[in-house]
N, C-alpha and C positions, 0 to 999 in steps of 0.2 A: 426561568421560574419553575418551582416547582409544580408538575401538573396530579399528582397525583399521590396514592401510596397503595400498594395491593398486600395485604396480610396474608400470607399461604401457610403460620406456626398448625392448622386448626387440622392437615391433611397429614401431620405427622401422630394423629392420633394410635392411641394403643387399640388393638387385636384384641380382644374379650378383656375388656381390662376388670380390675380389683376396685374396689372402694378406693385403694390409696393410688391408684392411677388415675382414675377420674379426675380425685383433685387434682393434683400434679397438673394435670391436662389445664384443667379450668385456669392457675395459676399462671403457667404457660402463656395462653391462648388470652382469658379475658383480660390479663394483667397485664401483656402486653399489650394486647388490644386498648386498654386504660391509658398508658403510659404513651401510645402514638396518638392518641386523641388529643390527649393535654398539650404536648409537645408541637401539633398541631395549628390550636387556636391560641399557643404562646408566641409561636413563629409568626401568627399572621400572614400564612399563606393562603391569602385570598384567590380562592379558585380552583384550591385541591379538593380533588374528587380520593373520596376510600372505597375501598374496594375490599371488601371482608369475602375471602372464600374460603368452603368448607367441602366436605364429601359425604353425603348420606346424610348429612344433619335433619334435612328437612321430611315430613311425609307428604306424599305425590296420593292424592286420590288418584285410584285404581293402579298404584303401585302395590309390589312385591317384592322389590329387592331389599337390598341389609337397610340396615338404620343406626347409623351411630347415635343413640341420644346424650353420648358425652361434647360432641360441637354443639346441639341444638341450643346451649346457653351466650353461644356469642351472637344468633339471630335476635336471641330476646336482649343483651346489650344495643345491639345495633338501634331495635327501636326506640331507645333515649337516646343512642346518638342523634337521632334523628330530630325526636322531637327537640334536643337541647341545642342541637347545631345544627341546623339544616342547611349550611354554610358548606360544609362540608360533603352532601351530598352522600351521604353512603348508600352503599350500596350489598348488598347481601346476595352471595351467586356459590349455590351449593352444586356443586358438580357429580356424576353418574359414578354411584360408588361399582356398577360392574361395569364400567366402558374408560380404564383409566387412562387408557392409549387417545382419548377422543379430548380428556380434557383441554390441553392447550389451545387448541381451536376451539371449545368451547367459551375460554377464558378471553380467548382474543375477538371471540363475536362479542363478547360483552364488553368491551373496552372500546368496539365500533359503535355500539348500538345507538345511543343519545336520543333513544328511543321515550326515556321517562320514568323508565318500570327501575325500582328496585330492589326487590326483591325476586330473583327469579332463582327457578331449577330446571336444571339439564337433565331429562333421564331418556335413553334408549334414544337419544340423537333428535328428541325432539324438547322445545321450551316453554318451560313452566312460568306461569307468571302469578304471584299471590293475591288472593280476593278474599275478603269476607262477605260471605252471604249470609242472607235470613235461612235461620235454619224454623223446619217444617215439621221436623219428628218424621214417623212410617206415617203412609197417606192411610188414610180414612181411619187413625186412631182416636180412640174415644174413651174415655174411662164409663164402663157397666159394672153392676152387680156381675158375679161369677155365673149367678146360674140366670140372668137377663138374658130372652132371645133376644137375636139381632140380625139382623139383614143388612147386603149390603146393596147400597143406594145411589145410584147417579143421580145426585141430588140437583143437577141440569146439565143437558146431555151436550156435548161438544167438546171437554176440556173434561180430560180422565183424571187429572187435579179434586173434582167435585165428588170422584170415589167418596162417600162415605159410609162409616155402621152407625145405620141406626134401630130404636127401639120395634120391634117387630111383637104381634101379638101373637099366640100359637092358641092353638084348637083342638080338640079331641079327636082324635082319627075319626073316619067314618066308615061303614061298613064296608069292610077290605080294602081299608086303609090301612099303613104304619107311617107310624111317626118317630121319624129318625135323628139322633145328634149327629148331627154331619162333624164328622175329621177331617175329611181332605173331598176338595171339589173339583171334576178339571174344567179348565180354562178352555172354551175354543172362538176360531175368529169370529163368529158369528156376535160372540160375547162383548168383543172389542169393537165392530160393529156399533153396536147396540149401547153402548157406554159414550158412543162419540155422538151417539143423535143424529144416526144416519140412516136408521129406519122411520119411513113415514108413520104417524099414529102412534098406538100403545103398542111397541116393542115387547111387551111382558117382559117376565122376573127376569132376571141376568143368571146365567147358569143351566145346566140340563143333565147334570150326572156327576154322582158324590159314594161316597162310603163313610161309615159310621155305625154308632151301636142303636139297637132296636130301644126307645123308651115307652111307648105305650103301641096295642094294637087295637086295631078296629072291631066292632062284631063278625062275625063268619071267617075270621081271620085262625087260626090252628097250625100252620108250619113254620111260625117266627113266633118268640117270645121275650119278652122284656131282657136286654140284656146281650141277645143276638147280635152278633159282628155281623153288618152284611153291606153290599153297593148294591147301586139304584137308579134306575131313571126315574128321574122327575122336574119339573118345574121351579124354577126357583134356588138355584140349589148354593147360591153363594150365603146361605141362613146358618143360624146357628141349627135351627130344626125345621125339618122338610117333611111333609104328607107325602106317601107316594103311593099309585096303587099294587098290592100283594103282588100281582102277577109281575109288576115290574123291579121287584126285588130280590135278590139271589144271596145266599151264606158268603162271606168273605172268604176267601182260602187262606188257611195259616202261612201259604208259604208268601203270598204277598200283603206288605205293610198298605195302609190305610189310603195314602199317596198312592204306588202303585194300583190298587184295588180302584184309585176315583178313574187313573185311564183308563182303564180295559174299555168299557162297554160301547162310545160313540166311535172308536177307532176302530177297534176288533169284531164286531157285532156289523159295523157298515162295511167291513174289507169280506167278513166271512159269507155274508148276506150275496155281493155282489158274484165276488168269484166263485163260489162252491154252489149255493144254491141258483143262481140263476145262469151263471156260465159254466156250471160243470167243470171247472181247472180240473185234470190230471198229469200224473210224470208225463215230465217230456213236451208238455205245453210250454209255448213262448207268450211272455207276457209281460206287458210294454205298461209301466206304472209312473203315471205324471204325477209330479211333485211328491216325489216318494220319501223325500223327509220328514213331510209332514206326518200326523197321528195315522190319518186312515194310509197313507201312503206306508209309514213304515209299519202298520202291523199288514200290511196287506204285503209286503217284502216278507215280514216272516213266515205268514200263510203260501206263499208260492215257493217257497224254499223250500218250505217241509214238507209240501207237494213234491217235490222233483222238477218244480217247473224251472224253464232257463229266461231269468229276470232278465228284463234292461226298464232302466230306472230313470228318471231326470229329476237332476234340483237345480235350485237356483244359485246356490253358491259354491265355490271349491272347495270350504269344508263341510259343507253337507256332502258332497260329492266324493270329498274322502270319504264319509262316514258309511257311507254306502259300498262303498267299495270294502271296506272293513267289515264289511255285515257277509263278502261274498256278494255283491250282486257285481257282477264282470263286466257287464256294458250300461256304463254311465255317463249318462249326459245333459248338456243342459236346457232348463227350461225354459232359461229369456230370448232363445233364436230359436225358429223353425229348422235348423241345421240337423237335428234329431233324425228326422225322417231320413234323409239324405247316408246315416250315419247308419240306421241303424237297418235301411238293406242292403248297405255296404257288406253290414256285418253275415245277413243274413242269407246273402247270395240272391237278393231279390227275393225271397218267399218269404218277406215278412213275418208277421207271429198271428199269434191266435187267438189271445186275448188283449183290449186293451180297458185298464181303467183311469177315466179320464174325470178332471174338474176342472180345465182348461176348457179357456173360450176362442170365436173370433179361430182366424187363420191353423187355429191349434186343432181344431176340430175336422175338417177335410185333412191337414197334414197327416194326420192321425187313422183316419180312416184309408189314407192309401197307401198303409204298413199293414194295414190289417187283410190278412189271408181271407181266399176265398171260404165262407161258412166258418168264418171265423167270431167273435162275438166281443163288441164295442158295449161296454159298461158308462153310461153316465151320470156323473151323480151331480154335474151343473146346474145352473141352472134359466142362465142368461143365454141369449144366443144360440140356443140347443136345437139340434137338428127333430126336424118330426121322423116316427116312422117312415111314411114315404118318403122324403127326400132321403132315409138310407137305402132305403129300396130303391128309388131309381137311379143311386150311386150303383148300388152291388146288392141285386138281390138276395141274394145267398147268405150274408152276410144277419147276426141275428143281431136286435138292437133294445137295449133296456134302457130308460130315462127313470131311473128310479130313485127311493129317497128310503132312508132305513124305518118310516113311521109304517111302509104299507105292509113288513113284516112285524108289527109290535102291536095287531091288535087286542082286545080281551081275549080272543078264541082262541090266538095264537099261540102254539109251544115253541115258537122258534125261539125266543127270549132263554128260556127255562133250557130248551133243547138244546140250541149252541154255548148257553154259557160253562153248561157239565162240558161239554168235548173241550171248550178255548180250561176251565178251571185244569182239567186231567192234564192237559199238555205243558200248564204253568208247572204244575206238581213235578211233575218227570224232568221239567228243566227242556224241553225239545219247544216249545216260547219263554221269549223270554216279555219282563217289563217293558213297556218304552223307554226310552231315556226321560228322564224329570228335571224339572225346573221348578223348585219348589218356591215360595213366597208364603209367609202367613197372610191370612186374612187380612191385618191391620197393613198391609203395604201391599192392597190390591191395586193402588195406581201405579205400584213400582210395576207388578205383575203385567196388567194390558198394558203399560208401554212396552215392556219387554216384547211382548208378543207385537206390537202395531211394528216394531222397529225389526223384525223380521232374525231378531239373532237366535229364536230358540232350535233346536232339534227333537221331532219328538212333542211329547206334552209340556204343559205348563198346569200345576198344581196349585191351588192354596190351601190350606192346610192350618188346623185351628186345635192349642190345646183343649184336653177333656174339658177344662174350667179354665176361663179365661184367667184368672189369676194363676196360671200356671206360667202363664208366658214369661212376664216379668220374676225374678228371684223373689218369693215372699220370704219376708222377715218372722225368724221361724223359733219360738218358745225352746227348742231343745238345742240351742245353737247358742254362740257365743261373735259379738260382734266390738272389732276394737276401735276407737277414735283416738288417733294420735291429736295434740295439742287439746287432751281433751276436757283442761279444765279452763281453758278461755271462754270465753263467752260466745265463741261461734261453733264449738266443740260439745256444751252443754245443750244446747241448740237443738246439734245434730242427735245426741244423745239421747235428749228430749223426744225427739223423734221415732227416734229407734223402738224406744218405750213403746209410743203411742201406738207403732204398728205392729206392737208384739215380740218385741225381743225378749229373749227370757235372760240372758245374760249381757252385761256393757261395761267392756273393758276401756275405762279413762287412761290414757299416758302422758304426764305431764311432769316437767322438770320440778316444780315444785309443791309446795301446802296447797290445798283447796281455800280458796275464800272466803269467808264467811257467806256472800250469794254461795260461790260454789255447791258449796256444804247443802244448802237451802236448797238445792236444785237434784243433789243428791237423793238429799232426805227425801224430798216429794219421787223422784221414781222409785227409791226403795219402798214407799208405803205403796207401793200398785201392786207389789211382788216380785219384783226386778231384784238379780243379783246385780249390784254395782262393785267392779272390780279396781282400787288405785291402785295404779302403777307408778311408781316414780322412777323415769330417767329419760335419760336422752335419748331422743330419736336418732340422731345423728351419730351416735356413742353403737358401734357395733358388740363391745361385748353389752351392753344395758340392752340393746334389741335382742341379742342373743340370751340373755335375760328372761326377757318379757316372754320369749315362747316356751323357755321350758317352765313359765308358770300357767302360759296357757295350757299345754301340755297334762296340769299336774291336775287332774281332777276337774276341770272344767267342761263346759262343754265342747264340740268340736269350733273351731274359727271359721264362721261362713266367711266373712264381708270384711273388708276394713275402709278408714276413711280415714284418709291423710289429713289432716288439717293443721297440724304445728307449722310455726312459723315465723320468722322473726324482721322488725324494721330497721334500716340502718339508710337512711334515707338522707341523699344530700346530693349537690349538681355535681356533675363527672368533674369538675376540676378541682375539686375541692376531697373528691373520694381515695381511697389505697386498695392493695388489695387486702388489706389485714379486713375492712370493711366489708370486703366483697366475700371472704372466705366467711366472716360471723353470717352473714344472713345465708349464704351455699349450703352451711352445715345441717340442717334442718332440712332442706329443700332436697336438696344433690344427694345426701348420703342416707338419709332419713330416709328418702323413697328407693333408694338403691337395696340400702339393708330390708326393708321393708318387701321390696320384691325378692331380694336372694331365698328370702326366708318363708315365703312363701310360695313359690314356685311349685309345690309336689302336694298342695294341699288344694281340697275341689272347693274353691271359693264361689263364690256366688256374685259378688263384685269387690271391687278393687277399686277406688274412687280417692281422686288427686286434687284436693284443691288447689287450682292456679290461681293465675288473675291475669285480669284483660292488659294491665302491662307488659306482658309477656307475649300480644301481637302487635298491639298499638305503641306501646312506650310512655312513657309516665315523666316527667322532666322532674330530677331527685329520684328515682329509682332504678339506677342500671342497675347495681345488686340486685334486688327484687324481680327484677323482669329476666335478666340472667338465667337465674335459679328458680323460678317456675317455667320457663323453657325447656328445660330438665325433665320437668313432670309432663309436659305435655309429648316429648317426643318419647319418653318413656312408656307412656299410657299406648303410643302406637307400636311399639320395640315389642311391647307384650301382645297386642293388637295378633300380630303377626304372627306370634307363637301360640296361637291359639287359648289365650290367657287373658282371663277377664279386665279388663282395665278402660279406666272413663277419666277424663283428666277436663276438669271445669272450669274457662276461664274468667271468675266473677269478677263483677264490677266491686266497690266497696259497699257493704252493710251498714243498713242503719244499728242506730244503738249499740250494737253489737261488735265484737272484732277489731281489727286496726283501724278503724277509723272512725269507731266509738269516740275520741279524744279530739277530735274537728270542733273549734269552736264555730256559731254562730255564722260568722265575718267567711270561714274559708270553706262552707257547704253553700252560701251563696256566692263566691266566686265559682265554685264547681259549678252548680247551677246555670249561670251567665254564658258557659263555655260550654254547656250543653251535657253533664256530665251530674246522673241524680243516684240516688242512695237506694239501695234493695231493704225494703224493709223486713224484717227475720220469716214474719210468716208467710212472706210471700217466696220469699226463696226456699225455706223447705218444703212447702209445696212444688215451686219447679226442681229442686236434688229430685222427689219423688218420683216425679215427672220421668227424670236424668234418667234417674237410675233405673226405672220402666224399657226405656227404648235404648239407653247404654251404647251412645256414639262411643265413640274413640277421645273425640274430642267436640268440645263445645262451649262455647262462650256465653254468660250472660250480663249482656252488661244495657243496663239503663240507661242510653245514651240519645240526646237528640243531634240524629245525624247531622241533619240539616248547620246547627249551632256550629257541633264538632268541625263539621268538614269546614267552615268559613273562618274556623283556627287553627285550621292545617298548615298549610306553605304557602308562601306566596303566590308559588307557581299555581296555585287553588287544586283541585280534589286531588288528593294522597291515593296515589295507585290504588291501596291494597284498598280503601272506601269506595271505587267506584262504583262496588254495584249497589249499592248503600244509599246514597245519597248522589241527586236531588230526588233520586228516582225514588216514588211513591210503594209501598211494598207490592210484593203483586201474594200474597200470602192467602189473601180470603177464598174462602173455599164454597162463592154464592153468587146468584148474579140478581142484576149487574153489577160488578167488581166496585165497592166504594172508593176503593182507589182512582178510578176513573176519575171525576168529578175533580178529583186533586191535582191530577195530571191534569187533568185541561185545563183548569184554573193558570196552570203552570204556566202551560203552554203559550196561554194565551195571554200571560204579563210578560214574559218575555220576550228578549231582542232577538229579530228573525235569526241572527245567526246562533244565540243559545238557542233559540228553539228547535233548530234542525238539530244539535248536540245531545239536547236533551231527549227529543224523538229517540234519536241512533239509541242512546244509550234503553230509553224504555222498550224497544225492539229489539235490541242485545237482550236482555235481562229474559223475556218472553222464550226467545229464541234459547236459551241455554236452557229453561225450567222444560222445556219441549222435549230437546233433543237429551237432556240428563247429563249436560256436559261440564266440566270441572270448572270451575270459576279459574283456576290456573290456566287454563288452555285460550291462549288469544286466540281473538277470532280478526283476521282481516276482512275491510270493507267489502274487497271486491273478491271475500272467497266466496264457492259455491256452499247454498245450504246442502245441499246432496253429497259434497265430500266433507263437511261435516257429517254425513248417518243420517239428514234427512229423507225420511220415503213421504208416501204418497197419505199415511197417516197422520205420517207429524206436519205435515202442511196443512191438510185439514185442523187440526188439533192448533195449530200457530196459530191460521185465519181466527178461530176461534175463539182464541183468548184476545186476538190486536180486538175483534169486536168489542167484546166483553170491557176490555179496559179503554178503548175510546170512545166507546157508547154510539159509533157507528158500524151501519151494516155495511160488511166487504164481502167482495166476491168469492166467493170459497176457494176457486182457481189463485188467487192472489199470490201465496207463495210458491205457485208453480209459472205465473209470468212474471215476477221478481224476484229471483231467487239465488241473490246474495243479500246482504246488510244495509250495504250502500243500496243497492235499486229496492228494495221493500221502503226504507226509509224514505228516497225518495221520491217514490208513488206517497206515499202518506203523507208527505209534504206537503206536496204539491197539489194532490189529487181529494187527500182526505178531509183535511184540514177546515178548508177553507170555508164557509156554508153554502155558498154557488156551486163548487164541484165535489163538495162532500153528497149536494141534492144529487148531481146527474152522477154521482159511480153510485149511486143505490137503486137506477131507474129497471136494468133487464136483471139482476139477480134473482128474485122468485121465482119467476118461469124457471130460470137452469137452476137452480139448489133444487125445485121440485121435481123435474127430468132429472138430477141426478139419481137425488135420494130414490126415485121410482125406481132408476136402474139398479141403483145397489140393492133392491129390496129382490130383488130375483140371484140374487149372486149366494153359489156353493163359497165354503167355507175355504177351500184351495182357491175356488175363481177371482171370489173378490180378492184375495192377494193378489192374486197374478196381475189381474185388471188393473187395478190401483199404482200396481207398480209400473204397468204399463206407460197408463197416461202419465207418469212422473219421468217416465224415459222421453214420452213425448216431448214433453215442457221443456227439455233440456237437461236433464237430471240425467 
């Protein structure tokens, strides 16, 4: 019997191909793909498995390699194969367009697997499996007025998720005060910290050091005035406007941007503090700098360099540890063993050196001091665990010892602020310092920012960084501009047009195959009376000379083309056995070459967006719509093809519109069969409200479809939930950004109508779901039961931060330690099970936690901004990590 049939037409695609090689391709590839379907379920070969493979079709979150977006139309056929034949089993397996030598083996693990997944991608030796998640937008965005202050907010502390901006009051400076528009603020641990609710009491504002322009000053204030570029300590500083006092404010240097100018002050001010003024560093001094990737670590590398002095350095990873060695520091070593010491009077012939600056605790502190030379001088800026005076003295009298903190030089008296910042400003100027290395994030994805930082991958600072006026961020739609909508005299084309109007287009160019409508016309007229030029264009999208047309009329007088907005379209809708490909090419034409000519043509012009109407057939599948889902496929790997080229593009995959668009013509009888199947209508204004949204935070790609999972998923397969839905459904969102999570309440309900054995499935899956929002992992990326969370990327942060949310969403109290004594899938789930669940042993795992959350939190309340990483990371090596 036949067991199978594997399609490899899709890997003979063309090398930069033409418009007229595209099609060729699709014709090829989907028309035979059509043709082995039908032949297929003619034959009645019950039990054949298909196999569609492709190369580069698909996009890989946190990929970079090629993309062909001429295969990505046979993934969008597959999905009505699926939905129309699930008999057939297909199966969609894109292979590593730079590993071509790997493919066979990768082809042949997929014909072993009977794993479940159908949809998978192979890139760089490792597999991809497809998921739809809830999408978030940047964390903590918000729609304000432009000139609204805002602050941002841990609006409850534990789950860096709860990042938000909110509305903030400001005040009038006070005497020898300035009140600053912050641009760029930096990030330090202490910040991340303090976002997770891990300082006991009121933590204060989030932030302590920013740059920005002067807006108002205080009485007795005379050396800054309105208008002034300058950085600053101060309190608070993740605002839009920050008070700070005069003395703690310095001019920007011209030669550093906004960004750079937020690092300088806590990393270079605390390095220069320690070593020069209190340890004296000169040429020729040896000097031992723990955790020297970090801020105070590396500008304190570049302050001993430009001394003369001979560095040895420790990070914690091998590429901080290159990056050190790349800066010139010669002896580099690591921070997670005490092997240091042992290494570094190897180097030094036993005489160890002569300074050390230390934020390292525990065993790190004695290793440390017996490297250090007689009358040598031990810097620390810890704060836990810290040796007294005396105990250095009756180690090594000789020896000098500072336990200090960079506030005890920043009083009002003090010029050291004013004093050091002229010397570190003069040395930026000359180029003999240089910036840290940056990691920048805006404002509105301050949760991307502290996880970045808890997850230990930055070098250097971490920024966020705010346009002058928040409407700067997103492209605003701009009176001296010209913006085109292709299909733009349909009803979801006027819509968007509508739109455009409303937020200020001054020009709106329609392109449409035919006459305007009588509505049309009506829709017209009313933007034309606001003062809108309205442009008709008649021709085909699809038609390369009519697009080559359209632009030399944009071209001819008009204003320049920010934006465009795909939207033509066409239906030719029927079940695959019944379809050709003369079918598949009418509805392609529009889609495929429409948005091909449509990018050739604009490639070298500074758009502002570039926006694809899809549709959710084109992930899920539509039963009567292979065409259609085919050929928005197209758009959507397109939308990433330009992604990559640094080229604006947003590819949407909606649900169907009410009133509006193709499926304005639904009678009655078949919106409520959609209904029943869980499957509802976006009504017009709500969906240009989300375009608006869209085109604000301008994914790659993004779906919106009105769908009730729960309905959908129990119309999927027999075999029950559809791979690419499971993180979808049963599972309750975990989206809310408040506590306690409403979601919860829904999830236990679940829990607890279910059969023990759905309920332990359903647990896994709600602790999968947690576990990925944590660690920021691709919904592609399987996780097995019994892998470790720690060869996942979890540290000692994202455990805390996991514990945090399982709370949050089961509405019990867990141990904070929890994902460091279970710490894989399977063993968290099954402590929850077991342990959580039930309300006898849910009472006793809640009985010693307060005592140890409060002994923690004490401890971390003493921890330097180096320590507590180290620490944390520590006990997560403990736990097995």
């Amino acid at each position: 019997p036949l067991r199978g049939a594997i399609h490899l037409w899709s890997l003979d695609a063309p090398v930069d191909p033409d418009a007229g090689a595209i099609m060729e391709h699709q014709r090829r590839v989907c028309g035979s793909t059509l043709s082995l379907v039908q032949a297929l379920v003619a034959g009645d070969t019950s039990g054949a498995r298909v196999y569609l493979v492709t190369r580069g079709a698909h996009a890989i979150s946190g990929d970079t390699g090629k993309l062909s977006p001429e295969q990505a139309p046979l993934w969008g056929l597959a999905n009505t194969i699926s939905a129309e034949h699930p008999e057939l089993s297909c199966v969609c397996v894109d292979l590593d367009p730079d590993a071509v030598v790997d493919a066979p083996a990768a082809l042949a693990a997929e014909l072993a697997a009977g794993d479940g997944e159908d949809r998978i991608a192979w890139r760089a030796g490792g597999r991809h499996v497809a998921r739809l998640t809830r999408y978030s937008g940047p964390s903590a965005s918000r729609a304000f007025a432009a000139d609204a202050p805002v602050e941002l907010d841990a609006a409850a502390g534990g789950i860096l998720d709860n990042l938000v901006l909110r509305p903030a009051t400001r005040r009038p400076p006070a005497a020898g005060e300035i009140e600053v528009r912050v641009r760029a603020s930096g990030l330090n641990f202490r910040d991340v910290l303090n976002a997770l609710g891990m300082y006991p009491g009121d933590a204060g504002p989030l932030g302590s050091e920013c740059a920005g322009t002067v807006v108002a000053v205080g009485e007795g204030v005379s050396e800054f005035s309105v208008g002034d570029e300058v950085v600053a300590l101060a309190g608070g500083t993740f605002r839009s406007h920050v008070l700070a006092a005069a003395h703690m404010v310095y001019r920007k240097p011209p030669v550093l941007s906004f960004a750079e100018a937020a690092s300088v002050p806590i990393a270079f001010l605390t390095a220069h503090y320690g070593l020069h003024t209190l340890a004296g560093m000169k040429r020729g001094d040896r000097v031992l700098i723990h955790s020297a990737a970090g801020g105070v670590g590396l500008a304190a590398v570049q302050l001993a360099l430009l001394a003369g002095a001979e560095v040895f350095g420790t990070a914690g990873s091998d590429e901080k540890r290159d990056y050190l060695r790349s800066l010139g520091v010669k002896h580099v070593m690591s921070s997670r063993t005490l092997d240091f010491a042992d290494e570094l009077l190897v180097i030094t012939g036993g005489a160890g050196v002569d300074i050390v600056l230390n934020a390292l605790s525990d065993d790190f502190i004695p290793r440390s001091l017996a490297v250090l030379a007689d009358g040598g001088c031990f810097l620390e800026i810890g704060k836990r665990g810290v040796w007294s005076p005396a105990q250095v003295a009756d180690l090594n009298p000789t020896l000098r010892y500072h336990l200090y903190d960079l506030s005890e030089a920043l009083g009002p008296d003090s010029s050291f602020f004013r004093d050091t910042m002229d010397w570190l400003v003069a040395h930026f100027a000359s180029g003999t310092l240089k910036p840290l290395p940056l990691q920048s994030f805006p404002l509105s994805r301050a949760a991307d920012a502290f996880r970045f930082m808890a997850q230990a991958k930055h070098t250097g600072k971490i920024v966020l960084e705010q346009a002058e006026k928040r409407d700067e961020a997103p492209p605003a739609i701009r009176s001296d501009a010209s913006y085109l909508v292709t299909g733009g005299l349909g009803g979801l084309g006027l819509a968007v047009a509508g739109w455009l109007v409303e937020e200020g287009a001054g020009t709106v160019v329609l392109m449409g195959r035919g006459e305007p409508s009588a509505a049309a016309r009506e829709a017209i007229t009313a933007m034309e009376q606001r003062g809108v030029q309205v442009v008709l264009f008649r021709g085909d999208v699809g038609d390369a000379a009519d697009v080559e047309r359209l632009f030399v009329r944009l071209a001819d007088g008009l204003p320049p083309l920010r934006g465009v907005i795909h939207a033509a379209g066409v239906l030719d809708d029927g079940a695959l056995l019944q379809q050709s490909w003369s079918r598949f090419e009418r509805v392609m034409h529009p889609k495929v070459l429409g948005s091909w000519h449509l990018h050739n043509q604009t490639r070298e012009l500074p758009l502002d967006f570039f926006v694809l109407f899809s549709t959710g057939s084109s992930i899920l599948g539509s039963g009567g719509q292979g065409n259609y889902a085919a050929a928005n496929a197209f758009l959507d790997a397109l939308a990433h093809y330009r992604e990559r080229r640094g080229l604006p593009a947003t590819s949407i995959n909606w649900g169907a519109w009410a009133e509006i668009g193709m499926a304005a013509a639904l009678g009655e009888r078949e919106r409520e069969r959609w209904r029943l199947n869980g499957l509802d209508l976006i009504p017009p204004a709500q969906g240009v409200r989300l375009l608006a949204q869209i085109m604000r935070e301008a994914p790659a790609q993004v779906a919106v479809l009105p769908f009730d999972w729960a309905k959908l998923n129990r119309q999927s397969t027999p075999a029950g939930t559809r791979p690419i839905l499971a993180h979808l459904a049963p599972v309750p969102s975990s989206s809310s950004r408040r506590e306690p999570d409403p979601a919860s309440s829904d999830l236990l309900r679940a829990l607890e109508a279910a059969e023990p054995r759905a309920r332990h499935e359903l647990l896994r899956a709600h602790v999968e779901e947690r576990v990925r929002r944590v660690l920021g992992l691709d919904a592609s990326l399987p996780i097995q039961p019994g892998q470790g969370l720690s060869d996942l990327g979890m540290d000692s942060l994202m455990a805390v931060e996991l514990s945090n949310h399982l709370q949050s969403s089961l509405g019990r109290k867990l141990p904070s330690t929890v994902a460091f004594e279970h710490p894989s899938l399977a063993a968290l789930t099954d402590f929850l099970a077991a342990e959580i669940l039930p309300p006898a042993a849910a009472s006793s795992a809640n009985t010693d936690t307060d005592a140890e959350d409060a002994a923690l939190l004490a401890a971390i309340h003493e921890l330097s901004e180096d320590e507590a990483e180290h620490t944390l990371l520590k006990e997560l090596e403990r736990a097995g990590y």
